[in-house]
DODREN-843410 format. One record per atom (N, C-alpha, C): y negated, z negated, x negated; residue in three letters. Coordinates in steps of 0.001 Angstrom, whole numbers, padded with zeros to 6 digits, always signed. Last residue first. Example, Ala and Ser with C-alpha at 12.3 -4.5 7.8 and 13.67 -1.06 7.14 Angstrom:
residues 2
+002250-007080-012850SER+001060-007140-013670SER-000030-007870-012900SER+005690-007800-013190ALA+004500-007800-012300ALA+003300-007800-013200ALA
end
This chain:
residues 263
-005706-030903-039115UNK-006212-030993-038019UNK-006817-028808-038145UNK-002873-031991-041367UNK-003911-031055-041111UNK-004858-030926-039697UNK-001355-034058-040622UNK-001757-033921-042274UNK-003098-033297-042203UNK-001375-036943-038054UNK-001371-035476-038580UNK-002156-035075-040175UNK-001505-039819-038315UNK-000233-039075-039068UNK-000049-037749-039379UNK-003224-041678-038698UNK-003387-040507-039457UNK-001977-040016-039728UNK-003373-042684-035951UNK-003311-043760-037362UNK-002917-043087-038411UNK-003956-041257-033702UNK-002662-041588-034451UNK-002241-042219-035743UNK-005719-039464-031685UNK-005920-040828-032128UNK-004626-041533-032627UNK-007672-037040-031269UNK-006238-037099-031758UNK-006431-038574-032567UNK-009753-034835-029706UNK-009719-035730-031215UNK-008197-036213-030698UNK-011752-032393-029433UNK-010455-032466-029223UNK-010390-033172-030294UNK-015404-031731-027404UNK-014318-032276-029149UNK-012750-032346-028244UNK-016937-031710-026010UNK-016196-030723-026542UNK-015446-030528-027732UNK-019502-034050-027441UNK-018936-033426-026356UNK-018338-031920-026659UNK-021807-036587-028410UNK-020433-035798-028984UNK-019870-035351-027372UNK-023552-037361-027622UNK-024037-036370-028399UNK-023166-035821-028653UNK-024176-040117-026590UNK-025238-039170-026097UNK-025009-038193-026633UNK-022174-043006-025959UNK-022056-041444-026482UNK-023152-040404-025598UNK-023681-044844-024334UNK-024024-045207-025717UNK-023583-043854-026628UNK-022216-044576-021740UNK-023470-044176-021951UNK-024134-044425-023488UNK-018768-043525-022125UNK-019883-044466-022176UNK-021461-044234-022300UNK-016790-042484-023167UNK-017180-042174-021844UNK-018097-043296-021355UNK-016690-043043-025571UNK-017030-041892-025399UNK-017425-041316-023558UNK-015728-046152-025525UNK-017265-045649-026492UNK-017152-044038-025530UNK-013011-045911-024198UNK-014054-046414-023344UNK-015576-046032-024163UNK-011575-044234-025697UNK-012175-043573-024782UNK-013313-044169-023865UNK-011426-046215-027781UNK-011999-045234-028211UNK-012453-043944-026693UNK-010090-047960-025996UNK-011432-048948-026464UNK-012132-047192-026967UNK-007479-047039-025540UNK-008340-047266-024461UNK-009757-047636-025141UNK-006025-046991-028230UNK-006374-045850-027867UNK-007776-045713-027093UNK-005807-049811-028068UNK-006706-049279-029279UNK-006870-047829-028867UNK-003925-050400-026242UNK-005572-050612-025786UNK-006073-050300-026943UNK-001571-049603-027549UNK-002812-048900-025629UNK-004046-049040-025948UNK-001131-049155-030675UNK-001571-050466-029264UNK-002309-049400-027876UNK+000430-047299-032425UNK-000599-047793-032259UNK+000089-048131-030879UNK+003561-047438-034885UNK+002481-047250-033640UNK+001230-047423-033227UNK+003085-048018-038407UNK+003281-048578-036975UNK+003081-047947-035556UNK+001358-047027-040717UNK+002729-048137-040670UNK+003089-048607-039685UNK-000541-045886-041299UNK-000673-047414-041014UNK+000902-047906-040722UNK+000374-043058-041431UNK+000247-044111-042860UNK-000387-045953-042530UNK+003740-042350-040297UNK+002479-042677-039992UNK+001582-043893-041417UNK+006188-041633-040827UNK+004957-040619-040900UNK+003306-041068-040872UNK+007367-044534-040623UNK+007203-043765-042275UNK+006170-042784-042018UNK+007204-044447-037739UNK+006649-045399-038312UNK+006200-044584-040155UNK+009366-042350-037781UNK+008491-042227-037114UNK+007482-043164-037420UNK+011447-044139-038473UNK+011432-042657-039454UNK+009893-042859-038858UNK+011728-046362-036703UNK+011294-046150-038226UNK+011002-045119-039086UNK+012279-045042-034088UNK+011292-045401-034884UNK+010983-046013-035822UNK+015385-043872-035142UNK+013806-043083-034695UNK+012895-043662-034958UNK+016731-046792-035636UNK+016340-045711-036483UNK+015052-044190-036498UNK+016362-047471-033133UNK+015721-047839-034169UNK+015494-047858-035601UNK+018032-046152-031754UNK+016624-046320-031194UNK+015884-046399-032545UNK+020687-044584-033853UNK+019897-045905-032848UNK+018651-045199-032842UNK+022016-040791-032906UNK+021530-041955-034005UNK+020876-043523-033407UNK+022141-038500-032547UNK+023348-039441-032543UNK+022945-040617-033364UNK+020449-036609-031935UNK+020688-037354-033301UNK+021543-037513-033470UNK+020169-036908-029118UNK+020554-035668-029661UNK+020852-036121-030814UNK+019331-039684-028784UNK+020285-039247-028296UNK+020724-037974-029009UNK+017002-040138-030059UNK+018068-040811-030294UNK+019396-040208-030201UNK+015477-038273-028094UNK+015584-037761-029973UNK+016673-038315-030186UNK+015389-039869-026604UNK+015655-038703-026145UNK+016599-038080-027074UNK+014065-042050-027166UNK+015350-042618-026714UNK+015963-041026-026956UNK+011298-040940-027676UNK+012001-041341-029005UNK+013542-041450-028262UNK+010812-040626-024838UNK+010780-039504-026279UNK+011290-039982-027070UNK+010338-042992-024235UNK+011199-042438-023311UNK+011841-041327-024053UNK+008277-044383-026028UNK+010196-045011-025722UNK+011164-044013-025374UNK+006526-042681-024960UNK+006693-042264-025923UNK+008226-043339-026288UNK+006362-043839-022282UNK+006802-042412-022712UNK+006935-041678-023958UNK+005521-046321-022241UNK+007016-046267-021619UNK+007263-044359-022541UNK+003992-047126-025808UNK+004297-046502-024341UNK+005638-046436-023749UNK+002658-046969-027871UNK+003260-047366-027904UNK+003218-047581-026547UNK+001609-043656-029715UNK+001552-045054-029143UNK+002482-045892-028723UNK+001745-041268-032078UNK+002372-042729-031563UNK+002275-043642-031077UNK-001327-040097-030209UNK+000191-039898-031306UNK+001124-041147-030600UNK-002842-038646-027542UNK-002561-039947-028263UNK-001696-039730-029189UNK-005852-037255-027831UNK-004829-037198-027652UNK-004292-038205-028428UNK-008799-036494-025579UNK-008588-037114-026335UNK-006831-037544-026286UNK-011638-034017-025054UNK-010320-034318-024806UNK-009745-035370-026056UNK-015016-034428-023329UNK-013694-034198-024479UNK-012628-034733-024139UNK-017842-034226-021918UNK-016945-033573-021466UNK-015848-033476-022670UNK-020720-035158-020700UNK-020531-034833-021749UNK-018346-034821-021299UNK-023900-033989-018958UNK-022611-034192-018441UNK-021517-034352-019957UNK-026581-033267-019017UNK-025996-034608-019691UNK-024344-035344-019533UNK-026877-031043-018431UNK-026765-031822-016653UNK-026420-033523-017274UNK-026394-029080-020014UNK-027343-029539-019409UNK-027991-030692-018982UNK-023282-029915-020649UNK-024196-029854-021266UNK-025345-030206-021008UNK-022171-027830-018919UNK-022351-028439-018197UNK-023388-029540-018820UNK-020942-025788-020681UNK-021470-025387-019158UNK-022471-026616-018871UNK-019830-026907-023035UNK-020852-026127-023263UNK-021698-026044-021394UNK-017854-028225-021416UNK-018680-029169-022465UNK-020400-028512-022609UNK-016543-026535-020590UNK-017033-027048-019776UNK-018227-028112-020404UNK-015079-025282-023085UNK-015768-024617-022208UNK-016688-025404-020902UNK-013692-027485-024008UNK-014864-026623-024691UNK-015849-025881-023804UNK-011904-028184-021556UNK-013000-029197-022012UNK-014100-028467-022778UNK-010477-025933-021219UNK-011454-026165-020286UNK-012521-027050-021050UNK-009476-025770-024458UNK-010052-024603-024156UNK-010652-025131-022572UNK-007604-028261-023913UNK-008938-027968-025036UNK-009804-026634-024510UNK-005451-027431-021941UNK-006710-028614-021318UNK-007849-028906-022310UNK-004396-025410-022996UNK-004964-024802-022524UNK-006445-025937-021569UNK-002963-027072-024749UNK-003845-027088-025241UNK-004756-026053-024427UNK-001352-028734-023010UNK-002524-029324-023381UNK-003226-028863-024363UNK+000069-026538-022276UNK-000467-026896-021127UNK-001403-027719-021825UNK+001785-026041-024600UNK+001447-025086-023778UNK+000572-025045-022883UNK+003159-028072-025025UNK+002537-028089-025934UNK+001484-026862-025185UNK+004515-029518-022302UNK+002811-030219-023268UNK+002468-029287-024130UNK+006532-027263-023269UNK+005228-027434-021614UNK+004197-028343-022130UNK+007690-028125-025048UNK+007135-027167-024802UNK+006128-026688-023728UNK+008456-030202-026983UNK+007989-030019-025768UNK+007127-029074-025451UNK+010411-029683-029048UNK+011359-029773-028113UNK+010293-030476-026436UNK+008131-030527-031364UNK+009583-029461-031084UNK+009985-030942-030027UNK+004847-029975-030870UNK+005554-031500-031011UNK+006780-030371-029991UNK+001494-028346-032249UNK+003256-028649-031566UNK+004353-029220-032005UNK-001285-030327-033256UNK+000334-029673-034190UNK+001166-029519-032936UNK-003030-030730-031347UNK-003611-030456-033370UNK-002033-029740-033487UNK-001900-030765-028858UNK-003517-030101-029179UNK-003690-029667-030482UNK+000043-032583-029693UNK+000326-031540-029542UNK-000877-030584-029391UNK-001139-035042-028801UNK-001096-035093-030315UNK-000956-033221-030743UNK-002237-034799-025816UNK-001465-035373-026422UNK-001965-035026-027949UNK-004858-036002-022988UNK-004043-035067-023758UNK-002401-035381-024461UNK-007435-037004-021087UNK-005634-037609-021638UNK-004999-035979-021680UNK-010603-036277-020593UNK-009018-035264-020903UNK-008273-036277-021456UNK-013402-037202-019628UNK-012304-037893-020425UNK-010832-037089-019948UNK-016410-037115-019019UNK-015021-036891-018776UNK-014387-036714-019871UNK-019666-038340-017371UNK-018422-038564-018606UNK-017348-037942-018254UNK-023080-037390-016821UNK-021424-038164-016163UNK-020635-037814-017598UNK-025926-037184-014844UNK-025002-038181-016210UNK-023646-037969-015459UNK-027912-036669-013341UNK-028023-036222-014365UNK-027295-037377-015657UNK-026867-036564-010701UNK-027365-037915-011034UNK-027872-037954-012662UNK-025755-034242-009682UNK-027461-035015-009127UNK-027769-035858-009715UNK-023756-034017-011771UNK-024984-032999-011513UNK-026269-033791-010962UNK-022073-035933-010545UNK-022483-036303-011971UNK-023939-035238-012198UNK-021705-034818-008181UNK-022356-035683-008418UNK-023046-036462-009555UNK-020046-032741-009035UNK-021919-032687-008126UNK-022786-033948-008416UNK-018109-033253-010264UNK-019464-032640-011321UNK-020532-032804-010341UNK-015720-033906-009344UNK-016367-035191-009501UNK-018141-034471-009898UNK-014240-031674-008243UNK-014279-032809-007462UNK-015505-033665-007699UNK-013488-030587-010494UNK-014587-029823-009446UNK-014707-030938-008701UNK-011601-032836-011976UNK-012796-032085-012752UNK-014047-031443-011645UNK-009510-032490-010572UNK-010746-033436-010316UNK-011662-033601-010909UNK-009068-029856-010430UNK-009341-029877-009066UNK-009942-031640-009083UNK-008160-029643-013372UNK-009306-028681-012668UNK-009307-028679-011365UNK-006459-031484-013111UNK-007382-031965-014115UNK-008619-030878-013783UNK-004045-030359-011687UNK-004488-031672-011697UNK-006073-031588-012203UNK-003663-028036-013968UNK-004792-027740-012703UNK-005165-029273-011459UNK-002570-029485-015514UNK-003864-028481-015907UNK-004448-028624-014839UNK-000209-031462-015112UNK-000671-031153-016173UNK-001921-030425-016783UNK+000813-030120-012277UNK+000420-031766-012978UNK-000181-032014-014123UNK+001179-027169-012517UNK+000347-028074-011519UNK+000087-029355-011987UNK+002360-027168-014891UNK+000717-026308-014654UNK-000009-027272-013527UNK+004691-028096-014461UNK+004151-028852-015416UNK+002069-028010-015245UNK+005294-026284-012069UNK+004995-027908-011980UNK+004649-028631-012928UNK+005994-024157-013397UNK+005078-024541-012609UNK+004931-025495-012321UNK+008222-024992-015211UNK+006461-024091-016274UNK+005288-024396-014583UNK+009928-025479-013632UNK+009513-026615-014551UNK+007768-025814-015169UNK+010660-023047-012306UNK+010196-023978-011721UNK+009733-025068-012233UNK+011567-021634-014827UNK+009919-020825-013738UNK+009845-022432-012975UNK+012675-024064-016884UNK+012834-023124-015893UNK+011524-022503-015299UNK+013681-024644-020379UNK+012930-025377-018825UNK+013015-023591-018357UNK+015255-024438-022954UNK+015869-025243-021599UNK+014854-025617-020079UNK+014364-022226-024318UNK+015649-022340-023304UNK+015687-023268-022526UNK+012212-023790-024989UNK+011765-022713-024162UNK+012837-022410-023537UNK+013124-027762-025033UNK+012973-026205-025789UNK+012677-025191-024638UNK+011529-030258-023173UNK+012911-029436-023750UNK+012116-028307-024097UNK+010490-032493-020820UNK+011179-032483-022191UNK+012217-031137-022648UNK+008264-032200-018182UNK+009671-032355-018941UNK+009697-031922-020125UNK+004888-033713-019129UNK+006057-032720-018156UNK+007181-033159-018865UNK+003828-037273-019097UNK+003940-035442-019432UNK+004935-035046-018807UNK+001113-038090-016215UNK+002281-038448-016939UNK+002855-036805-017389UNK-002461-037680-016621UNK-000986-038081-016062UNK+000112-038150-016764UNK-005817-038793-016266UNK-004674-038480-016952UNK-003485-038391-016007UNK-009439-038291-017188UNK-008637-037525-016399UNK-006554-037850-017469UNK-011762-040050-016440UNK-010948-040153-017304UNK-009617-039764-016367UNK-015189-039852-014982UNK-014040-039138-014961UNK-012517-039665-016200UNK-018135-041304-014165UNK-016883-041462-015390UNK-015861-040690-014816UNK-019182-041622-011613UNK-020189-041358-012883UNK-018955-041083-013841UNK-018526-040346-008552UNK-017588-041477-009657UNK-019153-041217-010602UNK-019121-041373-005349UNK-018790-040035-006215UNK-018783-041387-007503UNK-019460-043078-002924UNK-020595-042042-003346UNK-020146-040902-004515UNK-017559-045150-002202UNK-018433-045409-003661UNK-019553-043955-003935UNK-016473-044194-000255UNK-016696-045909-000520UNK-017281-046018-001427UNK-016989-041666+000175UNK-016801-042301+001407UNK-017164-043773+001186UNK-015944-040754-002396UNK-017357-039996-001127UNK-017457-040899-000516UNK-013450-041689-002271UNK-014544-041673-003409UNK-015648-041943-002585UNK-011993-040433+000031UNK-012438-042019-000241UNK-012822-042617-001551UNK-012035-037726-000986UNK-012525-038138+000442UNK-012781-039705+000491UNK-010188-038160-003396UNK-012037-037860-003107UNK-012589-038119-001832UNK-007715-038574-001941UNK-008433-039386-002973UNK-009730-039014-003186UNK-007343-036296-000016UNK-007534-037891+000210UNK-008214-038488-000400UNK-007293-034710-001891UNK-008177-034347-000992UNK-008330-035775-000792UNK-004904-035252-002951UNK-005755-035171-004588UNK-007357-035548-003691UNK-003443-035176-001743UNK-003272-036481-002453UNK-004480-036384-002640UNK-003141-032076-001170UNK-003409-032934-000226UNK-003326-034448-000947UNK-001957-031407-003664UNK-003593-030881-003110UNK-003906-032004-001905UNK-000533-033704-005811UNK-000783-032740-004601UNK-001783-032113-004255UNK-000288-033776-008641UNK+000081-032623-008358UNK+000176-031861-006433UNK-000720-036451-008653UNK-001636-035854-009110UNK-001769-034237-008774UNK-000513-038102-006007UNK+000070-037878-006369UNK-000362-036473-006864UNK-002052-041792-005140UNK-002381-040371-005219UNK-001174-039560-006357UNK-003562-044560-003538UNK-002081-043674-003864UNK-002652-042242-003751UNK-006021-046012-005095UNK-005588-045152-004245UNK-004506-044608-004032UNK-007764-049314-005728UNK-006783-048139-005671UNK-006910-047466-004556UNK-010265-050887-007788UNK-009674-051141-006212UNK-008484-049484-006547UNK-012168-053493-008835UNK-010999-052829-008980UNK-010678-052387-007952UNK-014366-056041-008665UNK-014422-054551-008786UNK-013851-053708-008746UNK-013926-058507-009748UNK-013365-057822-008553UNK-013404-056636-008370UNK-012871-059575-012718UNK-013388-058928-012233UNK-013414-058419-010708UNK-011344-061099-014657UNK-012367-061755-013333UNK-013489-060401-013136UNK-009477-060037-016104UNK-010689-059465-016309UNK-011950-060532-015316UNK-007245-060762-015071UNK-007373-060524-016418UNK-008623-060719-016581UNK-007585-060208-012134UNK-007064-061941-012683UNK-007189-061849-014377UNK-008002-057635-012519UNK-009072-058700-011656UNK-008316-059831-012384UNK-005691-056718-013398UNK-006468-056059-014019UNK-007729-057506-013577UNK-003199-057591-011549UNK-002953-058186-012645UNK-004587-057879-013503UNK-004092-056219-009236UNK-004375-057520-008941UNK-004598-058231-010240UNK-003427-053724-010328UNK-004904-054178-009779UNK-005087-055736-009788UNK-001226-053999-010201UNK-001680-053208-011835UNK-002935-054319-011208UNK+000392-054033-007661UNK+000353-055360-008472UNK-000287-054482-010008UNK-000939-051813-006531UNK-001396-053122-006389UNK-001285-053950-007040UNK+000729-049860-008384UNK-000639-050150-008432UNK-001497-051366-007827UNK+003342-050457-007410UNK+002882-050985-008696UNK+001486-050503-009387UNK+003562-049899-004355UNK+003779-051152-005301UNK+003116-051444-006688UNK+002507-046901-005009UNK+001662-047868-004093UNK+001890-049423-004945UNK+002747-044352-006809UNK+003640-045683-006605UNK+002555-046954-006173UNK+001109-043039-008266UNK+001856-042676-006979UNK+002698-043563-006441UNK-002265-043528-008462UNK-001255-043319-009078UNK+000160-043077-007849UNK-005824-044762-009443UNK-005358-044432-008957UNK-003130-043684-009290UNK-008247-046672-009485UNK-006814-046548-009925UNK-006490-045479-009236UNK-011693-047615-010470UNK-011051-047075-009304UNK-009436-046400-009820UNK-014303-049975-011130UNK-012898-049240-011596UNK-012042-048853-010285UNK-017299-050594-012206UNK-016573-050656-010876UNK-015474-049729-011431UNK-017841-052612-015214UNK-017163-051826-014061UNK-016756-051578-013279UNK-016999-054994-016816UNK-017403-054836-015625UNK-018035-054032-014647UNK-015362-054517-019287UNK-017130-054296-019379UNK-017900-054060-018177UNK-013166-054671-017883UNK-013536-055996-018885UNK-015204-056017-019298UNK-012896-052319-016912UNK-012752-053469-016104UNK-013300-054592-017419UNK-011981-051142-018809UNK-013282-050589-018402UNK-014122-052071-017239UNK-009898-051798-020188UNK-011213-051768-020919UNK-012271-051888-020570UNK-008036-051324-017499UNK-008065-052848-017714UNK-009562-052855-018753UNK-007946-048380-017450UNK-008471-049198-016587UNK-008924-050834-017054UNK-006968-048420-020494UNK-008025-047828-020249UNK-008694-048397-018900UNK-004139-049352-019375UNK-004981-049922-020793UNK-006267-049784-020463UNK-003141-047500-017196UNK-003898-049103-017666UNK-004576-049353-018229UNK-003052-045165-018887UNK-004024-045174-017965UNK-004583-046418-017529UNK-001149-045550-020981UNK-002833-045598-021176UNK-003396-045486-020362UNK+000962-047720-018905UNK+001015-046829-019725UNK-000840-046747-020534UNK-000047-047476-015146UNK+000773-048502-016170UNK+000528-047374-018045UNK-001578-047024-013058UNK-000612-048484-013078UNK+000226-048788-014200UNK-002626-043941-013657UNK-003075-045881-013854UNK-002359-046667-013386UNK-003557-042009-012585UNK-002188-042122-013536UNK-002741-044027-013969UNK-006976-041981-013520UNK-005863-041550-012597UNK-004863-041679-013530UNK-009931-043829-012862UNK-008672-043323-013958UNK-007427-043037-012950UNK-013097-043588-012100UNK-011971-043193-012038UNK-010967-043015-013017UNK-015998-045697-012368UNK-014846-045060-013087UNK-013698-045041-012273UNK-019128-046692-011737UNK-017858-046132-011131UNK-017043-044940-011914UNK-021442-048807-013726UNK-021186-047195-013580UNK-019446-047639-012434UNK-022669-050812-014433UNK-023697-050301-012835UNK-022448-048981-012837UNK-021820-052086-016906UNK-021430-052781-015503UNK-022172-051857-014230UNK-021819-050524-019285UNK-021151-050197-017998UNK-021018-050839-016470UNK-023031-050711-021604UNK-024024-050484-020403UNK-022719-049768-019353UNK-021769-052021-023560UNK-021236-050320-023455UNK-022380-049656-022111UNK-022652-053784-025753UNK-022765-053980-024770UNK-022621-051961-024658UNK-020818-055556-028497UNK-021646-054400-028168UNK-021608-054139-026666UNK
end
């Protein structure tokens, strides 16, 4: 199926590794101009280089950007504007906040998970709409979590922060609408990630229990029987931020091989 992407410019932020890859590397394969971005210079070059030698694509290119700066965030549009004119595709992600119960995070953890976590996402959200405005098309794409449908114990800042990233997407879905701008959030369950390793090791630990005992319990919730793959997440954001989705916008979907009972 042809996604009509080879003329569009995609931004993925949080990209050298994890779903923001995945998702870069999808978009890159339906030859796309693809733009990285992330905070670790080293291992976005070598993401990029590995994404083109995958993909024979050249099209790829980066930015060091550190989602929670203002000044990162300025840079990184300033050489949007500058080398590519403004994005058509938005796929907004980063990495989650800290880990712990309402006792255990601080005024200084609730703000820095706001800054990286929300308002990240409402300064490249304003960043990208003019242009998607003049050009009467654009896509955006919310990296969420699972925590949107059910709160997930012992994270309390995701749970707090992604679902206040449903309530922009609804609301912006409806605003913007017009302009063919289409606008959802999409959350991952069990994937299979440095951060969801990083979560399960966590659990391990308090348990007192192996690695691999977590994920098997965790496997049992799920009725496919497994984690899911990056790139099965990445292929469902690449259809929606695609010109072939003309109709769905302001959704909050949840991609987990049905482990939530209730939505």
């Amino acid at each position: 199926m042809d996604l009509q992407l080879q003329d569009k410019i995609v931004l993925v932020t949080a990209s050298s590794k994890g779903l923001g890859k995945a998702t870069a590397l999808e978009f890159a394969k339906e030859g796309a101009t693809v733009l990285l971005s992330s905070r670790n210079v080293e291992t976005l070059d070598s993401t990029v280089k590995e994404i083109q030698q995958l993909t024979n694509n050249p099209k790829v290119y980066y930015k060091k950007c550190d989602m929670s700066s203002v000044e990162d965030l300025h840079a990184l549009f300033s050489w949007v504007s500058k080398e590519f004119n403004g994005v058509d595709i938005l796929v907004n992600n980063t990495g989650g906040p800290t880990a712990g119960g309402f006792k255990d995070v601080t005024d200084s953890d609730w703000m820095a998970a706001f800054e990286k976590n929300l308002l990240s996402y409402i300064r490249t959200t304003r960043a990208v709409l003019p242009h998607m405005q003049s050009n009467d098309f654009g896509r955006i794409i919310n990296i969420s979590s699972s925590s949107t449908k059910e709160v997930i114990d012992g994270l309390i800042l995701s749970n707090t922060f992604r679902s206040g990233m449903v309530g922009m997407t609804k609301s912006l879905a409806r605003e913007y609408a017009k302009y063919n701008i289409l606008v959802n959030t999409i959350g991952p369950g069990r994937i299979a990630t440095d951060r969801v390793a990083e979560l399960d090791h966590l659990v391990a630990s308090r348990q007192n229990v192996s690695i691999e005992d977590i994920v098997k319990y965790s496997e049992s919730l799920i009725p496919m029987g497994r984690y899911g793959q990056p790139e099965e997440f990445a292929k469902i954001v690449l259809f929606l931020a695609s010109p072939l989705n003309t109709y769905l916008t302001g959704q909050s979907l949840v991609i987990d091989g049905g482990m939530l009972k209730a939505l």
